[in-house]
C-alpha positions in Angstrom: -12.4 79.5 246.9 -11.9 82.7 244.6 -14.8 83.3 241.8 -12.7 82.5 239.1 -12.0 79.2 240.8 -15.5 78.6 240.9 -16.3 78.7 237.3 -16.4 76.0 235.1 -13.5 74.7 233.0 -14.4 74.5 228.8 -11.4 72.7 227.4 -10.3 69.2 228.6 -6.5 70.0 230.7 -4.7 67.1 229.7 -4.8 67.3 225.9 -4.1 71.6 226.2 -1.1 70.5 228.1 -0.2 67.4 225.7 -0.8 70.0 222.4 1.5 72.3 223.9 4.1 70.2 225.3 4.5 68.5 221.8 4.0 71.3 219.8 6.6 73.7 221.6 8.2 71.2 224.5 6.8 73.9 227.0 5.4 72.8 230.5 1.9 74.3 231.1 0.6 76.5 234.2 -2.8 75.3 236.3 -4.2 78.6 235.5 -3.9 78.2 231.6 -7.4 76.5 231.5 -9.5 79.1 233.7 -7.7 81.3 230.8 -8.4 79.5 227.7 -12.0 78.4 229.0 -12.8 82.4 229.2 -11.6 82.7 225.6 -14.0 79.7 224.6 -16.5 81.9 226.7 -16.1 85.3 224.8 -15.8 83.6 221.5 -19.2 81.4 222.3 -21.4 84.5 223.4 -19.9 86.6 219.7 -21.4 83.2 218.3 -24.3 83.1 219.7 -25.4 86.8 219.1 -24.7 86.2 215.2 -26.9 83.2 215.5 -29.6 85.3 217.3 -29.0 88.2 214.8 -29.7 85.9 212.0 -32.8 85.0 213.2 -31.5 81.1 213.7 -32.0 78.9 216.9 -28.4 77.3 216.4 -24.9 78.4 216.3 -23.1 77.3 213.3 -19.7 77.5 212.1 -19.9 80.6 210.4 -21.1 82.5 213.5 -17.1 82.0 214.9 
């Protein structure tokens, strides 16, 4: 099992896959959540380094 395999996925599959096949009538690839979940990872830690920069002890909206 590669590393990337090994990493935990953020975004529940089935309704990625049901938002895109109804919004664009596209089929969706496995590897689209290993994907997506990184970009939920990058946008998380950005989030949590505002919340730390402003002193707080939770993340809130306006830290995305």
């Amino acid at each position: 099992m590669s590393e990337e395999e090994k990493v935990e996925v953020l975004v529940v599959a089935s309704k990625v896959k049901n938002y895109i096949k109804t919004t664009s009538e596209l089929s969706t690839s496995a590897e689209v959540y290993n994907v997506l979940s990184q970009k939920v990872r990058e946008l998380c830690d950005q989030a949590i380094e505002s919340a730390k920069n402003a002193k707080r002890k939770t993340v809130m909206a306006k830290d995305f």
